[in-house]
MDTraj code that builds the backbone (N, CA, C; nanometers):
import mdtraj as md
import numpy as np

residues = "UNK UNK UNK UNK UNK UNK UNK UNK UNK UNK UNK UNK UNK UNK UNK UNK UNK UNK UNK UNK UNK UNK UNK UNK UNK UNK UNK UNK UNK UNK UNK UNK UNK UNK UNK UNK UNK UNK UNK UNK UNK UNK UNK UNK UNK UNK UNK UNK UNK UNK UNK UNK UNK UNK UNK UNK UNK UNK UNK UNK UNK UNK UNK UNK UNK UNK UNK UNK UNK UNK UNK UNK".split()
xyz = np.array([
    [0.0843, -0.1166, 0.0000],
    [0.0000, 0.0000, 0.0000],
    [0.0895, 0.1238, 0.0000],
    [0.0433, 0.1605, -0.1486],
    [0.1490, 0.3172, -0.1200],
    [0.0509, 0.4617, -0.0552],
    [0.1025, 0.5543, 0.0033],
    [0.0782, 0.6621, 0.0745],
    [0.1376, 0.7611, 0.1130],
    [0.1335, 0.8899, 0.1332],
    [0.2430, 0.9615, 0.2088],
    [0.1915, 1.0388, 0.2786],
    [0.2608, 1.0396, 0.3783],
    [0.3095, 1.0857, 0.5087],
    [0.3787, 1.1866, 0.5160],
    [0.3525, 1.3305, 0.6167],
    [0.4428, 1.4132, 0.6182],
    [0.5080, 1.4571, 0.4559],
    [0.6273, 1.4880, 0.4801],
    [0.6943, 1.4985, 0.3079],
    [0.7102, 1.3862, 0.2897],
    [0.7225, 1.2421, 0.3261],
    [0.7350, 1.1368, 0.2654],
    [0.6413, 1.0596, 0.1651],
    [0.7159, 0.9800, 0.0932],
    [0.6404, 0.8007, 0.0395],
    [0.6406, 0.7061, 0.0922],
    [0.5707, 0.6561, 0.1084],
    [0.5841, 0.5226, 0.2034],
    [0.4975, 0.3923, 0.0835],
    [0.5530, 0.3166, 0.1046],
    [0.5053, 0.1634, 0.0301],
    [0.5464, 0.0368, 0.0945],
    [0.4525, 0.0395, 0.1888],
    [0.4098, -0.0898, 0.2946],
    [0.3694, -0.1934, 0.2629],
    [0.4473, -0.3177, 0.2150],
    [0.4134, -0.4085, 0.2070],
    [0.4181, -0.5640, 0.2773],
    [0.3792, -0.6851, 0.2322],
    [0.4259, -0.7963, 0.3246],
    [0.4551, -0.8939, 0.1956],
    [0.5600, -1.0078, 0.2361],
    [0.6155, -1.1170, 0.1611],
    [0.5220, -1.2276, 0.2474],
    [0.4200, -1.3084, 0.1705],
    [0.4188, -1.4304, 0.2017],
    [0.4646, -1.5324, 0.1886],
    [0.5219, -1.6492, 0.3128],
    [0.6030, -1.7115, 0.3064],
    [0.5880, -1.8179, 0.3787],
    [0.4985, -1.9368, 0.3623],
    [0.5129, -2.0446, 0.4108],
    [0.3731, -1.9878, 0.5113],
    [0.2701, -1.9410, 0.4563],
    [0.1380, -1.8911, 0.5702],
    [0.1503, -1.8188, 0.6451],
    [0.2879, -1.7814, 0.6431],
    [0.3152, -1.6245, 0.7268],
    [0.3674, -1.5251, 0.6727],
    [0.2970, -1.3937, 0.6858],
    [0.3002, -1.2597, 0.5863],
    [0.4310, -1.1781, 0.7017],
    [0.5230, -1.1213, 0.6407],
    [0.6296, -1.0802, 0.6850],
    [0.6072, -0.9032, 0.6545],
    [0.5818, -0.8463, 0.6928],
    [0.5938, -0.7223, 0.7096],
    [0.7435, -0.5962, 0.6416],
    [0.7291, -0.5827, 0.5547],
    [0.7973, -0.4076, 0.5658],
    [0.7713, -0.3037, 0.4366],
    [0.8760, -0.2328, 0.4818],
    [0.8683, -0.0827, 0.4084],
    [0.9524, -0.0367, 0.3512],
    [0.9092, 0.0721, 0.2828],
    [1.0280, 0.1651, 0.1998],
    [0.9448, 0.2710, 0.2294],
    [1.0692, 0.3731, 0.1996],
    [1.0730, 0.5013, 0.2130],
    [1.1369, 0.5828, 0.1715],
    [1.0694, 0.6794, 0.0921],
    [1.1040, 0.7335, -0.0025],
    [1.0996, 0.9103, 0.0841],
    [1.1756, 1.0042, 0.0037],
    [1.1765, 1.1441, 0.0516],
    [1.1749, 1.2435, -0.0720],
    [1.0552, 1.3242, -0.1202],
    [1.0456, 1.3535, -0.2323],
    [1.1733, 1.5109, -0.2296],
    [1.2419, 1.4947, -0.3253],
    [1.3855, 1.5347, -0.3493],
    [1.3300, 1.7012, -0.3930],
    [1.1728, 1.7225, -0.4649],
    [1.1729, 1.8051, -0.5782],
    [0.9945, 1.8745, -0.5792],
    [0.9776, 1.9749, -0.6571],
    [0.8754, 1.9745, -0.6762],
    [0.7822, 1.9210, -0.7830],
    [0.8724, 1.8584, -0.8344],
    [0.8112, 1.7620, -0.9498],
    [0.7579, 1.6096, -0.8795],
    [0.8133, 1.6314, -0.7653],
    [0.7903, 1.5085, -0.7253],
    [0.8916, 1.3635, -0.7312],
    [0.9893, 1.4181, -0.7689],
    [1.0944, 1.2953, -0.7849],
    [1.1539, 1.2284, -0.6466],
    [1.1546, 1.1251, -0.6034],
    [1.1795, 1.0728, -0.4594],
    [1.3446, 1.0140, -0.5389],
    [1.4083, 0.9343, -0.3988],
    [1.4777, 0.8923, -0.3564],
    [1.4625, 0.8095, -0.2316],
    [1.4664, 0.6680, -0.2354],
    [1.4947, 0.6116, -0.1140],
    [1.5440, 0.6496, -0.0132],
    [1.5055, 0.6365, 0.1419],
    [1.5881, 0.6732, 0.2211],
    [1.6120, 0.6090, 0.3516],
    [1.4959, 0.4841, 0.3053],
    [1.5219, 0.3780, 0.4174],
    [1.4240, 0.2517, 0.3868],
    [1.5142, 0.1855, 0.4389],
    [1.4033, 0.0116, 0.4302],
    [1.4309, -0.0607, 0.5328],
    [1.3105, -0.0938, 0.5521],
    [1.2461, -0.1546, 0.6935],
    [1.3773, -0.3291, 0.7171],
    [1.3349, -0.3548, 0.5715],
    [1.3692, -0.5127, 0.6186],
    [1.2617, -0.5779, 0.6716],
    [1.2748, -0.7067, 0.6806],
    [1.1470, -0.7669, 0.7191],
    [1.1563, -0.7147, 0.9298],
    [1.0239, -0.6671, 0.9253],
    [1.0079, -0.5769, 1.0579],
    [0.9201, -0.7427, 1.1219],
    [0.8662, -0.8244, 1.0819],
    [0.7818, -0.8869, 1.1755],
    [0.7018, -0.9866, 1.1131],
    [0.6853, -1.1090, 1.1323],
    [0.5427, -1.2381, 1.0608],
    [0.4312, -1.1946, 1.1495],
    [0.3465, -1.2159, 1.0935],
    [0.1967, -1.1815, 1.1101],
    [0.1059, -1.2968, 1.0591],
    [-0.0125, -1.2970, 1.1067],
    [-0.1173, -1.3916, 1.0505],
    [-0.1686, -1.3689, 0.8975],
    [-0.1863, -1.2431, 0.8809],
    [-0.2439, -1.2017, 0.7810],
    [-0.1889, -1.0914, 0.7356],
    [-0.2022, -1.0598, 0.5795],
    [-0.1704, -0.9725, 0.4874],
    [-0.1675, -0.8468, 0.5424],
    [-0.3135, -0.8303, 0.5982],
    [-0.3668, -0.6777, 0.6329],
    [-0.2799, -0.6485, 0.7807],
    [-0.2883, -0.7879, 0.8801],
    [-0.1557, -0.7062, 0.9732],
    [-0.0552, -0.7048, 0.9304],
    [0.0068, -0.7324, 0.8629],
    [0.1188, -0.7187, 0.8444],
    [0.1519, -0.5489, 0.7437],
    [0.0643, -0.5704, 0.6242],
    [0.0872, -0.4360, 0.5793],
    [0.0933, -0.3457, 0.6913],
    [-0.0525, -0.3432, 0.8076],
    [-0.0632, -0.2286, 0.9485],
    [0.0559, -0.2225, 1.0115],
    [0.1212, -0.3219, 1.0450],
    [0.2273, -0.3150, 1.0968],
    [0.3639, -0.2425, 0.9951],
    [0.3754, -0.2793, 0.8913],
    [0.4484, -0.1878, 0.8044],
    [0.4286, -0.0073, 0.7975],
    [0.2769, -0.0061, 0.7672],
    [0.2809, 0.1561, 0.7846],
    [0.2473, 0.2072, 0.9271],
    [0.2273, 0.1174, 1.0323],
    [0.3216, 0.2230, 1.2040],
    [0.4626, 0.2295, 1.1712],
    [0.5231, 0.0644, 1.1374],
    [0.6874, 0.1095, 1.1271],
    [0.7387, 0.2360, 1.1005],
    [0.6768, 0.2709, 0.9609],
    [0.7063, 0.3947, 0.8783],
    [0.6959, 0.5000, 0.9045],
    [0.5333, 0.5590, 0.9865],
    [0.5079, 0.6159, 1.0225],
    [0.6226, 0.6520, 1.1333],
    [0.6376, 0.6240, 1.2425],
    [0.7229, 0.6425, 1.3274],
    [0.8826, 0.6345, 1.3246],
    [0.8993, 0.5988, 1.2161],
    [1.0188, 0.6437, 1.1293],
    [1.0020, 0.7647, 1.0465],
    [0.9448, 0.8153, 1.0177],
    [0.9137, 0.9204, 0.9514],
    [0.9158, 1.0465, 1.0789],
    [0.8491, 1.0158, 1.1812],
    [0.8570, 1.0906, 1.2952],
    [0.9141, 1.1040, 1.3604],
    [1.0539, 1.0545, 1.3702],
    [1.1712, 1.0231, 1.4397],
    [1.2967, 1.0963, 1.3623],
    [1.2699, 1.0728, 1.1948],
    [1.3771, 1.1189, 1.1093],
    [1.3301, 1.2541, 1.0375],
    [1.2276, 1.3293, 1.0522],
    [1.1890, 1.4304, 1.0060],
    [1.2773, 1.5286, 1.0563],
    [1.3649, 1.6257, 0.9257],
    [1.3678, 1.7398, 0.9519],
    [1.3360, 1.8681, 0.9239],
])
top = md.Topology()
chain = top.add_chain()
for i, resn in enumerate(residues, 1):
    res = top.add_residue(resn, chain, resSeq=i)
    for name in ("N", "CA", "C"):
        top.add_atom(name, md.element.get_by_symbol(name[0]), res)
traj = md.Trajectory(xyz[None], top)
Protein backbone atom coordinates (compact mmCIF):
# COMPACT_ATOMS: atom_id res chain seq x y z
CA UNK A 1 0.00 0.00 0.00
CA UNK A 2 1.49 3.17 -1.20
CA UNK A 3 0.78 6.62 0.74
CA UNK A 4 2.43 9.62 2.09
CA UNK A 5 3.10 10.86 5.09
CA UNK A 6 4.43 14.13 6.18
CA UNK A 7 6.94 14.98 3.08
CA UNK A 8 7.35 11.37 2.65
CA UNK A 9 6.40 8.01 0.40
CA UNK A 10 5.84 5.23 2.03
CA UNK A 11 5.05 1.63 0.30
CA UNK A 12 4.10 -0.90 2.95
CA UNK A 13 4.13 -4.08 2.07
CA UNK A 14 4.26 -7.96 3.25
CA UNK A 15 6.16 -11.17 1.61
CA UNK A 16 4.19 -14.30 2.02
CA UNK A 17 6.03 -17.11 3.06
CA UNK A 18 5.13 -20.45 4.11
CA UNK A 19 1.38 -18.91 5.70
CA UNK A 20 3.15 -16.24 7.27
CA UNK A 21 3.00 -12.60 5.86
CA UNK A 22 6.30 -10.80 6.85
CA UNK A 23 5.94 -7.22 7.10
CA UNK A 24 7.97 -4.08 5.66
CA UNK A 25 8.68 -0.83 4.08
CA UNK A 26 10.28 1.65 2.00
CA UNK A 27 10.73 5.01 2.13
CA UNK A 28 11.04 7.34 -0.03
CA UNK A 29 11.76 11.44 0.52
CA UNK A 30 10.46 13.53 -2.32
CA UNK A 31 13.85 15.35 -3.49
CA UNK A 32 11.73 18.05 -5.78
CA UNK A 33 8.75 19.75 -6.76
CA UNK A 34 8.11 17.62 -9.50
CA UNK A 35 7.90 15.08 -7.25
CA UNK A 36 10.94 12.95 -7.85
CA UNK A 37 11.79 10.73 -4.59
CA UNK A 38 14.78 8.92 -3.56
CA UNK A 39 14.95 6.12 -1.14
CA UNK A 40 15.88 6.73 2.21
CA UNK A 41 15.22 3.78 4.17
CA UNK A 42 14.03 0.12 4.30
CA UNK A 43 12.46 -1.55 6.93
CA UNK A 44 13.69 -5.13 6.19
CA UNK A 45 11.47 -7.67 7.19
CA UNK A 46 10.08 -5.77 10.58
CA UNK A 47 7.82 -8.87 11.75
CA UNK A 48 5.43 -12.38 10.61
CA UNK A 49 1.97 -11.81 11.10
CA UNK A 50 -1.17 -13.92 10.50
CA UNK A 51 -2.44 -12.02 7.81
CA UNK A 52 -1.70 -9.73 4.87
CA UNK A 53 -3.67 -6.78 6.33
CA UNK A 54 -1.56 -7.06 9.73
CA UNK A 55 1.19 -7.19 8.44
CA UNK A 56 0.87 -4.36 5.79
CA UNK A 57 -0.63 -2.29 9.49
CA UNK A 58 2.27 -3.15 10.97
CA UNK A 59 4.48 -1.88 8.04
CA UNK A 60 2.81 1.56 7.85
CA UNK A 61 3.22 2.23 12.04
CA UNK A 62 6.87 1.10 11.27
CA UNK A 63 7.06 3.95 8.78
CA UNK A 64 5.08 6.16 10.22
CA UNK A 65 7.23 6.43 13.27
CA UNK A 66 10.19 6.44 11.29
CA UNK A 67 9.14 9.20 9.51
CA UNK A 68 8.57 10.91 12.95
CA UNK A 69 11.71 10.23 14.40
CA UNK A 70 13.77 11.19 11.09
CA UNK A 71 11.89 14.30 10.06
CA UNK A 72 13.68 17.40 9.52
Amino acid sequence: MKFDYKHFSIDASCLEEGGRYYARAKIFQRTSVADDAREVKWSGDIGDYRSDADAVEAAQRWARQWCDENEH
